[in-house]
C-alpha positions as YAML, in Angstrom:
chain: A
units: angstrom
residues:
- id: 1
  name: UNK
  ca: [-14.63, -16.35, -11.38]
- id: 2
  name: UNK
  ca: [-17.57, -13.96, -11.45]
- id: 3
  name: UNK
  ca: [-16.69, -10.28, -11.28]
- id: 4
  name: UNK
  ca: [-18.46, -9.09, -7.76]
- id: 5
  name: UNK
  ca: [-20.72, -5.74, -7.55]
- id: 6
  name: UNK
  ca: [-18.90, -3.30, -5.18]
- id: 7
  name: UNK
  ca: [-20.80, -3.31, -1.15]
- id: 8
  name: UNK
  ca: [-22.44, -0.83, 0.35]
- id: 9
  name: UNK
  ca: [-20.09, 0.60, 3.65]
- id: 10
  name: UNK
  ca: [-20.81, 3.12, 6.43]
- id: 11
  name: UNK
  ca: [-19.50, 6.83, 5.27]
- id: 12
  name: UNK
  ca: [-18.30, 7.07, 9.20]
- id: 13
  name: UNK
  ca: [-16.28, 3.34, 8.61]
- id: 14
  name: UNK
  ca: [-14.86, 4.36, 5.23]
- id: 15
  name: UNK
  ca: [-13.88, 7.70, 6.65]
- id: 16
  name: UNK
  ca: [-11.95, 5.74, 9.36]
- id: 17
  name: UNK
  ca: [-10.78, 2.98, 6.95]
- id: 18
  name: UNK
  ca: [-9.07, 5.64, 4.75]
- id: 19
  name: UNK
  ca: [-7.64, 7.58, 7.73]
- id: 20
  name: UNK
  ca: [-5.79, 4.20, 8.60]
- id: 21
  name: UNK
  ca: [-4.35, 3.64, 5.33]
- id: 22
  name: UNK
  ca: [-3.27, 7.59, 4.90]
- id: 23
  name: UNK
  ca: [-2.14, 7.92, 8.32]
- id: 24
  name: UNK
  ca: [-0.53, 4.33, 9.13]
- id: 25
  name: UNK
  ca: [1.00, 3.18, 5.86]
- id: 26
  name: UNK
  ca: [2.81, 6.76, 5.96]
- id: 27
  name: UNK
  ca: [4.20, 6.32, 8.97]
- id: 28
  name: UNK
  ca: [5.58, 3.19, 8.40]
- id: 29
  name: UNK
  ca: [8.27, 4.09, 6.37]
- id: 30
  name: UNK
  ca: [9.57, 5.76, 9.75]
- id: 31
  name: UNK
  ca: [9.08, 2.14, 11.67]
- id: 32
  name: UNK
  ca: [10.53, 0.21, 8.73]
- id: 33
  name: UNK
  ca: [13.77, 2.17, 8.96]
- id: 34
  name: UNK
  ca: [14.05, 1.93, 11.94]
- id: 35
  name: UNK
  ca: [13.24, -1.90, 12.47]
- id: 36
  name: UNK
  ca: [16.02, -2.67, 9.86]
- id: 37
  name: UNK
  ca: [18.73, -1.30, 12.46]
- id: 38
  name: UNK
  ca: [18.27, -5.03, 14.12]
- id: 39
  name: UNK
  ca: [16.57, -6.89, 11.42]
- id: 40
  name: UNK
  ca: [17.82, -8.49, 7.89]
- id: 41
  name: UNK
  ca: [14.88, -7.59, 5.23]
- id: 42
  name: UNK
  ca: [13.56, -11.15, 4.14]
- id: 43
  name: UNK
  ca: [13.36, -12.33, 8.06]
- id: 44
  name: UNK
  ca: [11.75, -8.48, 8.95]
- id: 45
  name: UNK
  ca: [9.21, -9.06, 6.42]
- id: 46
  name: UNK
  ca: [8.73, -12.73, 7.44]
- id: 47
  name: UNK
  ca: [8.03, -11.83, 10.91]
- id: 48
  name: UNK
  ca: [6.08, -9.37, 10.15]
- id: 49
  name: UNK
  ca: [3.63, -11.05, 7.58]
- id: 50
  name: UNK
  ca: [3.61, -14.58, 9.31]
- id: 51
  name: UNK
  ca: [2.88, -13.32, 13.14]
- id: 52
  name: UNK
  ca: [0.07, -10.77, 12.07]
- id: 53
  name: UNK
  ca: [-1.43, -13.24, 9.89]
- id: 54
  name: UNK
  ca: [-1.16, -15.57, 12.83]
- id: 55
  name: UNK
  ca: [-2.95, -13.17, 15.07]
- id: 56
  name: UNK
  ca: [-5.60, -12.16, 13.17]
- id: 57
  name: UNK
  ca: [-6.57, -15.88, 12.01]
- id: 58
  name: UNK
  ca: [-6.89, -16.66, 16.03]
- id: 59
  name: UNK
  ca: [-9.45, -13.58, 16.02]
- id: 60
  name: UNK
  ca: [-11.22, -14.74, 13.44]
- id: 61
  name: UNK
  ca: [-11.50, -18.07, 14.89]
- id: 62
  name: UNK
  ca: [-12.92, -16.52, 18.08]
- id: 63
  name: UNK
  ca: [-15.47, -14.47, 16.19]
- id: 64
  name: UNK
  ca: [-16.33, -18.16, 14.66]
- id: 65
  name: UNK
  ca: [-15.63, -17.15, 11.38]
- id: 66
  name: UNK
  ca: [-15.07, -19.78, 8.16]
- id: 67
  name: UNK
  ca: [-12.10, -19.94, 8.08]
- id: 68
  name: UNK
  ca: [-10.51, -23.11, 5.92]
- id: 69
  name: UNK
  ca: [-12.60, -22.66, 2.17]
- id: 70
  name: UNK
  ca: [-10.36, -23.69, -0.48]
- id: 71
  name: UNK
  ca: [-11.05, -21.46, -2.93]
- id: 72
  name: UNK
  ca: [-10.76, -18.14, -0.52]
- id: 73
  name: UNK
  ca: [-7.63, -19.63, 0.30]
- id: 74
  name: UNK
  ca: [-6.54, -19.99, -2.86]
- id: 75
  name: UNK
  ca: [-7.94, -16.63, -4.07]
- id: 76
  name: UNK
  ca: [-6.06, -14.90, -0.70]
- id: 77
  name: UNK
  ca: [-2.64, -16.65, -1.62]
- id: 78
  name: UNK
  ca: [-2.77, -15.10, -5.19]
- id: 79
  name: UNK
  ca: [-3.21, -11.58, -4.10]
- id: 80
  name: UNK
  ca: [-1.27, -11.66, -0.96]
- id: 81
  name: UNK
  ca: [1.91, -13.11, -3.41]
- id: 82
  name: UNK
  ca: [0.68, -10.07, -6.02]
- id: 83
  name: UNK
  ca: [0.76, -7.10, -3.05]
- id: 84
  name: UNK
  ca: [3.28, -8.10, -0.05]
- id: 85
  name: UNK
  ca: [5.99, -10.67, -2.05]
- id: 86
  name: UNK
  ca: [5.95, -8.64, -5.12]
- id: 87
  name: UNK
  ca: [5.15, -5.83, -4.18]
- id: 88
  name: UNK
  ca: [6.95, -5.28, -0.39]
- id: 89
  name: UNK
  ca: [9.92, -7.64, -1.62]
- id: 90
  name: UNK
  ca: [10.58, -4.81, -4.70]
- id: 91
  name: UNK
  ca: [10.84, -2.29, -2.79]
- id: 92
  name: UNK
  ca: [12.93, -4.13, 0.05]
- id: 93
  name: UNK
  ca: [15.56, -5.02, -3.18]
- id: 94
  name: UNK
  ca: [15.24, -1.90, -4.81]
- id: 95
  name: UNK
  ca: [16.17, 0.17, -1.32]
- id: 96
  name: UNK
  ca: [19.64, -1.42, -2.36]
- id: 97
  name: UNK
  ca: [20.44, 0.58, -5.37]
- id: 98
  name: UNK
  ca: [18.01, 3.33, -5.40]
- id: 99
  name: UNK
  ca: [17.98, 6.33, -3.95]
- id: 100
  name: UNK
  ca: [14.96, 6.63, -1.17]
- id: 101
  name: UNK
  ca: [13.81, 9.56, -3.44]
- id: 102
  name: UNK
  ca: [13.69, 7.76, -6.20]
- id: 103
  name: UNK
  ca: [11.53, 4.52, -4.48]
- id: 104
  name: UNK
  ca: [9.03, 7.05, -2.95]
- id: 105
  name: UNK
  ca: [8.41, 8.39, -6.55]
- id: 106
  name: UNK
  ca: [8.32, 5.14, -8.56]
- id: 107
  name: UNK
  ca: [6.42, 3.81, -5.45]
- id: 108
  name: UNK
  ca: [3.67, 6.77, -6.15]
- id: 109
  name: UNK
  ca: [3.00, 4.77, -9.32]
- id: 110
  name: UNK
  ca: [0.39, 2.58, -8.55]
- id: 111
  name: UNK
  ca: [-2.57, 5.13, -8.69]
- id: 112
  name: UNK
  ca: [-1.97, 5.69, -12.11]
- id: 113
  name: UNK
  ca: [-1.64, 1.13, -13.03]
- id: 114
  name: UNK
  ca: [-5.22, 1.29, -11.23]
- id: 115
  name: UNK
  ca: [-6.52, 3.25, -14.14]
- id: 116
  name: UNK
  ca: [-5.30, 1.74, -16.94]
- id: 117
  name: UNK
  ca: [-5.27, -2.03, -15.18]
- id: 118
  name: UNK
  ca: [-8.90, -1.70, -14.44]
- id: 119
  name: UNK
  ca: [-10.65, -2.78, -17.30]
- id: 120
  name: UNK
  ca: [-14.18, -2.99, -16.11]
- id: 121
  name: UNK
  ca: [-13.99, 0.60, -15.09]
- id: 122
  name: UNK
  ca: [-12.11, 2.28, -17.77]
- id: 123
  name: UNK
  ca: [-15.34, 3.28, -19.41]
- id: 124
  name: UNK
  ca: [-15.91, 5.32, -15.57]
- id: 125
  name: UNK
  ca: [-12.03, 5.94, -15.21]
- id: 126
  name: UNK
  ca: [-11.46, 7.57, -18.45]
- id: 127
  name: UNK
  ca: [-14.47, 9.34, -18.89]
- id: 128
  name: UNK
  ca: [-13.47, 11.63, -15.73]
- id: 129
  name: UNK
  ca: [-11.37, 14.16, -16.33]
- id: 130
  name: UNK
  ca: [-11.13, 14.86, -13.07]
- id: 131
  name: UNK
  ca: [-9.96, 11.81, -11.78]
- id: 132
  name: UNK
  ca: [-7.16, 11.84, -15.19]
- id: 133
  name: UNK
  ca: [-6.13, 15.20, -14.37]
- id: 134
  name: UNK
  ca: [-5.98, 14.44, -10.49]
- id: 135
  name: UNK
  ca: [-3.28, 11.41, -11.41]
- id: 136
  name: UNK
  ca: [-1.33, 13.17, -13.31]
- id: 137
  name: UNK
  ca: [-1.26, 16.41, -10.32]
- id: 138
  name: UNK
  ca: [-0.73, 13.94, -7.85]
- id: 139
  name: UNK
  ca: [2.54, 12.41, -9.62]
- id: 140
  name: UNK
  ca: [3.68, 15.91, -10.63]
- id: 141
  name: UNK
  ca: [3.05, 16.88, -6.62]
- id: 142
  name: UNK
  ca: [5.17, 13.64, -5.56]
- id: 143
  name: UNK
  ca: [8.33, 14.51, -7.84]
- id: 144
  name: UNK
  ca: [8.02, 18.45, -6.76]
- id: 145
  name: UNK
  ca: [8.00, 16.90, -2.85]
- id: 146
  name: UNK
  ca: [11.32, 15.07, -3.59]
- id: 147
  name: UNK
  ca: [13.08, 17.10, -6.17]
- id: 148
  name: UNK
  ca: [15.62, 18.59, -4.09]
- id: 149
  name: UNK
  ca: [16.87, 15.22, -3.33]
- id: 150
  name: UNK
  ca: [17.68, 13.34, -7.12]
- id: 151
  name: UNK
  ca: [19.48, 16.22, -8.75]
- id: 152
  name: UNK
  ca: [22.41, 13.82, -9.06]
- id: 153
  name: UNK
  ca: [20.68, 10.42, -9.77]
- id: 154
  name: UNK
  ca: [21.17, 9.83, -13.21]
- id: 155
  name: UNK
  ca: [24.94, 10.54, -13.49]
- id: 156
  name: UNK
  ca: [26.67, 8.74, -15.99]
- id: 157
  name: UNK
  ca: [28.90, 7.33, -12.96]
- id: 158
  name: UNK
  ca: [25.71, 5.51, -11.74]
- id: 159
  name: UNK
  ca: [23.03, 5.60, -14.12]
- id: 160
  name: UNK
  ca: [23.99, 1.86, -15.45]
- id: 161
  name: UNK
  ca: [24.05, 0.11, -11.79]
- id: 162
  name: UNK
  ca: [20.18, 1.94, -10.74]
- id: 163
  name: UNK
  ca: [18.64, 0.45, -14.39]
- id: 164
  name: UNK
  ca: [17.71, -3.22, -12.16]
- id: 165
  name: UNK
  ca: [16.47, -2.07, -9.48]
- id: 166
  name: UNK
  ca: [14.48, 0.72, -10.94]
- id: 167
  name: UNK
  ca: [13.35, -2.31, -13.76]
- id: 168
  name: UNK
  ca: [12.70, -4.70, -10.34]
- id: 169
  name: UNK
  ca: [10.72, -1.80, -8.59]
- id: 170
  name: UNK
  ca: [8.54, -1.01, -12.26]
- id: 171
  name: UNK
  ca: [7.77, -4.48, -11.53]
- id: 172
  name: UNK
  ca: [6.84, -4.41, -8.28]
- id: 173
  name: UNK
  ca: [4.01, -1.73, -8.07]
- id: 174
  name: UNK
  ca: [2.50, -3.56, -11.10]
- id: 175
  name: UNK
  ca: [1.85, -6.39, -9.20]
- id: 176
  name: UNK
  ca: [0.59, -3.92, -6.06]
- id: 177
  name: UNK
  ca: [-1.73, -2.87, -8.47]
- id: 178
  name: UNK
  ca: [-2.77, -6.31, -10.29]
- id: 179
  name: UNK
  ca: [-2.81, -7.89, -6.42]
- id: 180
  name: UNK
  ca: [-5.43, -4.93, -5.46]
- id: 181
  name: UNK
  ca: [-7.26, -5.39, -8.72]
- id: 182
  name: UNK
  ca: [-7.52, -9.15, -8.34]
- id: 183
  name: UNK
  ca: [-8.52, -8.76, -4.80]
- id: 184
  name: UNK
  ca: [-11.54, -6.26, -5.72]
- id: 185
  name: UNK
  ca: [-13.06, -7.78, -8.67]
- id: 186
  name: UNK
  ca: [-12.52, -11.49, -8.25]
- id: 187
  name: UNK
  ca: [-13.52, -11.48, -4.80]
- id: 188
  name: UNK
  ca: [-14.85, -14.72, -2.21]
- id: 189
  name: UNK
  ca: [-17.31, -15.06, -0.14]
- id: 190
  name: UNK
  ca: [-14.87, -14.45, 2.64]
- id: 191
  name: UNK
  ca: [-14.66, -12.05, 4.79]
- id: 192
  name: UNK
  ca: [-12.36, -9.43, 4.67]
- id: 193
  name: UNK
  ca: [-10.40, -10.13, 7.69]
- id: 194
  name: UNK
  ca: [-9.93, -13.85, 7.05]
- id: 195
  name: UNK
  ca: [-8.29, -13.09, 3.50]
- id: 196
  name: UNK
  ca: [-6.50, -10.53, 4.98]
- id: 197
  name: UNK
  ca: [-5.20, -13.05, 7.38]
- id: 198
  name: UNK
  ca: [-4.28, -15.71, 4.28]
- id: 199
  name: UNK
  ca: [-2.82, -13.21, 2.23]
- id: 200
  name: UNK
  ca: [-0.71, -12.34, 5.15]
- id: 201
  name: UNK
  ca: [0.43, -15.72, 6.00]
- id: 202
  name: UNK
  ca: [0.99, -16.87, 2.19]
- id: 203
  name: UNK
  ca: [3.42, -13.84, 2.02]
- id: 204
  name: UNK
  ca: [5.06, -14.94, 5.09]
- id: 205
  name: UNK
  ca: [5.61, -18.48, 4.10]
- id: 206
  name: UNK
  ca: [7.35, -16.73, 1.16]
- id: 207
  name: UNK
  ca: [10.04, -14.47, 2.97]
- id: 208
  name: UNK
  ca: [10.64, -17.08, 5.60]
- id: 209
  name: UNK
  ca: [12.41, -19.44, 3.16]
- id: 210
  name: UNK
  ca: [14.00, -16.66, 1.00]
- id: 211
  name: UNK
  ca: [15.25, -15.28, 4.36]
- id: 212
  name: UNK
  ca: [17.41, -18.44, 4.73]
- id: 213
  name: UNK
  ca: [18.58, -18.72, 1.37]
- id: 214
  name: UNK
  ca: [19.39, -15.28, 2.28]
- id: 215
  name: UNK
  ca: [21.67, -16.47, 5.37]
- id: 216
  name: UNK
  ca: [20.04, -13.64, 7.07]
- id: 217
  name: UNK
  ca: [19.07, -15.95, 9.80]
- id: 218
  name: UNK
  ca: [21.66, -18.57, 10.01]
- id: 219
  name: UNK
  ca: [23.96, -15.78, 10.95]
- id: 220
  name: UNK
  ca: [21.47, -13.40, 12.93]
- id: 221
  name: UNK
  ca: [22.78, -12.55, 16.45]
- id: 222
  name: UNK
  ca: [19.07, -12.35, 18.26]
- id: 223
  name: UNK
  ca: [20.49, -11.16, 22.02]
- id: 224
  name: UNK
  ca: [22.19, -7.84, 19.86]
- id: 225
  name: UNK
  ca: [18.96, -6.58, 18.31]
- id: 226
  name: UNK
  ca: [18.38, -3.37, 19.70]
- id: 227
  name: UNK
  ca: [14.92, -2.72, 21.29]
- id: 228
  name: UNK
  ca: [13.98, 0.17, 19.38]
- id: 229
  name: UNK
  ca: [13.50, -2.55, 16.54]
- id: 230
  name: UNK
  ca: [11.43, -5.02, 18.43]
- id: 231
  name: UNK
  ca: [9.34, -1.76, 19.23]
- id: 232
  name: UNK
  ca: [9.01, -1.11, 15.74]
- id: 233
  name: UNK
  ca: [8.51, -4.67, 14.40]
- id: 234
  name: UNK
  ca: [5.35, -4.69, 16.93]
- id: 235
  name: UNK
  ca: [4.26, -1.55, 15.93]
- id: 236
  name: UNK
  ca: [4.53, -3.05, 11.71]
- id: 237
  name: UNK
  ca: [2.57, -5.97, 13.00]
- id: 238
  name: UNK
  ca: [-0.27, -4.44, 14.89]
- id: 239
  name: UNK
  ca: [-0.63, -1.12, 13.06]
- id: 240
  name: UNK
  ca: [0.72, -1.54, 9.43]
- id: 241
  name: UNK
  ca: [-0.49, -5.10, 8.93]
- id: 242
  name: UNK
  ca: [-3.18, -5.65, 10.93]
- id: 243
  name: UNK
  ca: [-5.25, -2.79, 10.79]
- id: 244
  name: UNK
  ca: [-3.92, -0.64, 7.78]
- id: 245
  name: UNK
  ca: [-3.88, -3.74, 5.84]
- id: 246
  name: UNK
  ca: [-7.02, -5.08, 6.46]
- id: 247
  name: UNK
  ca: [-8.48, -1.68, 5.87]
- id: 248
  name: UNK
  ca: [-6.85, -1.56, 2.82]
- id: 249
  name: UNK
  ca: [-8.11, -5.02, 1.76]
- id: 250
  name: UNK
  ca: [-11.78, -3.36, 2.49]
- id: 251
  name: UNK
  ca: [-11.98, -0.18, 1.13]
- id: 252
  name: UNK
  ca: [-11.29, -2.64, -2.44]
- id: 253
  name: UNK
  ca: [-14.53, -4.35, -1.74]
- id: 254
  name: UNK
  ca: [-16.25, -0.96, -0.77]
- id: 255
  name: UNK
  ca: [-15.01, 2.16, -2.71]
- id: 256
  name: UNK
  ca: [-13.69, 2.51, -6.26]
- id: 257
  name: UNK
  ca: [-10.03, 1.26, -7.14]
- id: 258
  name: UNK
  ca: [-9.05, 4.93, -8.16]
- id: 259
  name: UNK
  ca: [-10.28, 6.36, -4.92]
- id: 260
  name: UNK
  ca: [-8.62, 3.96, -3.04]
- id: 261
  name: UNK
  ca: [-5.25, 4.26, -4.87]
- id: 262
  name: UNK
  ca: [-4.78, 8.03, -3.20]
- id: 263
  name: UNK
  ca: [-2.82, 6.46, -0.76]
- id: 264
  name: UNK
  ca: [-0.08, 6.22, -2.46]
- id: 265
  name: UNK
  ca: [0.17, 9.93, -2.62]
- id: 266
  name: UNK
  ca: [-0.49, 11.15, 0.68]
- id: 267
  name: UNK
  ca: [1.46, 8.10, 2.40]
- id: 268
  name: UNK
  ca: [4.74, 9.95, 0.96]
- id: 269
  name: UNK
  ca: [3.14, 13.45, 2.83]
- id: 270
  name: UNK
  ca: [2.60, 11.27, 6.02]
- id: 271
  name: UNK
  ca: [6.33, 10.19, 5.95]
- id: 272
  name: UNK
  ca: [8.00, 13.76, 5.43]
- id: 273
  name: UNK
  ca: [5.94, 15.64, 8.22]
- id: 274
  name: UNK
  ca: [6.62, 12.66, 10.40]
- id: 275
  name: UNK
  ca: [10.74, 12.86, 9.16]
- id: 276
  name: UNK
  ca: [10.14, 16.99, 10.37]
- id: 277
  name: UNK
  ca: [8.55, 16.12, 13.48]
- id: 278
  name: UNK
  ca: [10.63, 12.95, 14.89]
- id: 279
  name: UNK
  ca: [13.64, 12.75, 13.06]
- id: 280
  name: UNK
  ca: [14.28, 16.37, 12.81]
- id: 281
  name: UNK
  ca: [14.92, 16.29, 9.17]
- id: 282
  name: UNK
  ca: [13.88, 20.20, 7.38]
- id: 283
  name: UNK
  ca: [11.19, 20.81, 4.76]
- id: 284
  name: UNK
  ca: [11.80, 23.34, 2.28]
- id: 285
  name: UNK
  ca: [8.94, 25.95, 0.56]
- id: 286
  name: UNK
  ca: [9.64, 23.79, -2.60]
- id: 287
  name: UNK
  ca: [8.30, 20.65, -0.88]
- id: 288
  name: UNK
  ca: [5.72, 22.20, 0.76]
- id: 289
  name: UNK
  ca: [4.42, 23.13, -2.21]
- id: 290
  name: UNK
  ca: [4.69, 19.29, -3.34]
- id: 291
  name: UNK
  ca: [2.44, 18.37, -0.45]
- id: 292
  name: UNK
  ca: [-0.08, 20.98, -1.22]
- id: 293
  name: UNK
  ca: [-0.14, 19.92, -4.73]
- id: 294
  name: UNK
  ca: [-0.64, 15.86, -4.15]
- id: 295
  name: UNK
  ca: [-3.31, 17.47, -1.36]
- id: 296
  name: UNK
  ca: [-5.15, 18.84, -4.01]
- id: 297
  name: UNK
  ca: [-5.06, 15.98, -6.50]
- id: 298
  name: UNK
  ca: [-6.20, 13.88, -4.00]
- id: 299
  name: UNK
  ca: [-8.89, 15.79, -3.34]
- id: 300
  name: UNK
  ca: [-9.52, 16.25, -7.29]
- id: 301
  name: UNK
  ca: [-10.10, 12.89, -7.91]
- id: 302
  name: UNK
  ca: [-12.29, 12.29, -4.96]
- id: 303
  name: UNK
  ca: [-14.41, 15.16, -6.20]
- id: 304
  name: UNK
  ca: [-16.38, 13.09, -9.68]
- id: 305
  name: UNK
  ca: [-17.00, 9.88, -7.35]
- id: 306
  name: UNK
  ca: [-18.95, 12.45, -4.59]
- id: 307
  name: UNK
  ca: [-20.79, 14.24, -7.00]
- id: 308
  name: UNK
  ca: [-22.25, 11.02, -8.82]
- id: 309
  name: UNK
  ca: [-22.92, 9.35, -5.05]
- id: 310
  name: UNK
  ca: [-24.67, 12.73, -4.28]
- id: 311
  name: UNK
  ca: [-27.10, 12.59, -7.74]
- id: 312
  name: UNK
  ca: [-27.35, 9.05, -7.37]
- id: 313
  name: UNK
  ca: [-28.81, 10.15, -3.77]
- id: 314
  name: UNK
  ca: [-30.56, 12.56, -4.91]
- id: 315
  name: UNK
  ca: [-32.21, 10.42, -7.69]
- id: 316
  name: UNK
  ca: [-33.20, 8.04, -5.28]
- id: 317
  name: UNK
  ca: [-35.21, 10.62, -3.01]
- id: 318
  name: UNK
  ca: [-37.27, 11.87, -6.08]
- id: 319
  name: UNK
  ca: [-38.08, 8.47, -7.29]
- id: 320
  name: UNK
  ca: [-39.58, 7.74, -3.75]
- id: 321
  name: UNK
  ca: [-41.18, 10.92, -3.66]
...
């Protein structure tokens, strides 16, 4: 498949978009905690996946969108398995051996896989030093946030038994970042909502089975999940699927891979002012500092992609002058 040239977007829509991502996908590692007080992993990801995909494949049937091409299909099943099985399903796994700190720093990853997984760009990517020197801030800003909280991971006591799930996790934001790769370069002619929609429901049709080899469901008591967790798997569904998803899906097809990859930073930001304001969990001056850092690098690498939209602008003007 033919490499596709990246689409023009509304500033006010891609302002939104990112908003979405940063704001929802944070705050989802609030919901997903506490979801999992009434739901196995496997089926909670199942559910989750399978009904949003459901819904939003009904709205794009009612907007009389195309929705049954092969080849998007196809191209939607690959990615979706890259980003929510691989992915979502690592870090489900890995939440079994590893320390949360360690997950949200290994999970902070994929900004830095976009840069050296994106071939086409690497002559752009690695030519900006601000964009290197914002990666490497960022990370730094993401292990400063949780530092206070792994002083004690790599005992000799426990090293040995983190080694597979750290290896499984490695894996996992890989394929995040070879799923959103995939997904912006060798795009259809679909819309973005319908492969969201197939991505969703491939992934689905993944965790459902794996749920019952699982025996998460054969021996799931339905009446004795609390509601707080039904509230939560709706709010995963509508929120973190639906929209944050699908925005996420778009802002590949709109805005460079790097740009897009800050996410991963600030969603870790989202989640600990969130943990201070709901869960009353404290924040020391130490991790403020992380958050101002990973702020700043986010900002950092954002600054080389305005500056060459604002000469390209500029260069445009004087050429119709």
């Amino acid at each position: 498949m033919a490499l596709t040239p990246q689409k023009s977007a509304s500033p006010l829509l891609v302002i939104i978009a990112f908003a979405t991502v940063y704001l929802v996908w944070g705050s989802t590692y609030f919901f997903i905690k506490i979801a999992i007080d009434g739901f196995p992993p496997m089926l909670l990801g199942a559910l989750r996946f399978l009904i949003a995909g459901i819904l939003l494949l009904i709205w794009c049937v009612i907007k009389g969108e195309q929705i049954f091409v092969k080849r998007n299909i196809i191209h939607a099943a690959v990615s979706g398995f890259l980003l929510l099985v691989i992915g979502n399903g690592a870090v489900i796994w890995a939440e079994q051996t590893l320390p949360s700190a360690m997950v949200a720093i290994m999970v902070s990853s994929p900004p830095i896989w976009f840069v050296l997984l994106d071939k086409p760009n690497w002559g752009v990517n690695f030519k900006s030093k601000t964009t290197i020197i914002g990666l490497a801030i960022g990370f730094a800003g993401v292990v400063l946030l949780f530092s206070e909280q792994i002083g004690g991971l790599f005992e000799a006591s426990a090293g040995g038994s983190k080694l597979p799930g750290m290896l499984l996790l490695l894996a996992g934001t890989l394929a995040w970042a070879s799923g959103s790769l995939y997904s912006k370069h060798y795009n259809t002619q679909g819309s973005a909502p319908v492969n969201t929609a197939w991505q969703m429901l491939s992934a689905g049709l993944v965790f459902l089975p794996s749920s019952f080899f699982h025996h998460e469901v054969q021996g799931l008591q339905w009446q004795n999940i609390p509601a707080h967790s039904w509230y939560a798997l709706l709010y995963l569904i509508i929120f973190g699927s639906i929209a944050a998803f699908s925005a996420y899906v778009w802002l590949l097809q709109v805005r460079p891979a790097t740009q897009v990859s800050t996410y991963a930073y600030v969603n870790p930001v989202i989640a600990v002012i969130l943990g201070v304001l709901f869960a009353h969990e404290s924040i020391s001056l130490l991790q403020i500092g992380g958050l101002v850092i990973i702020l700043g690098s986010v900002l950092l690498i954002n600054l080389s992609k305005y500056k060459k939209e604002k000469q390209a602008k500029l260069e445009l003007v004087n050429v119709a002058e």
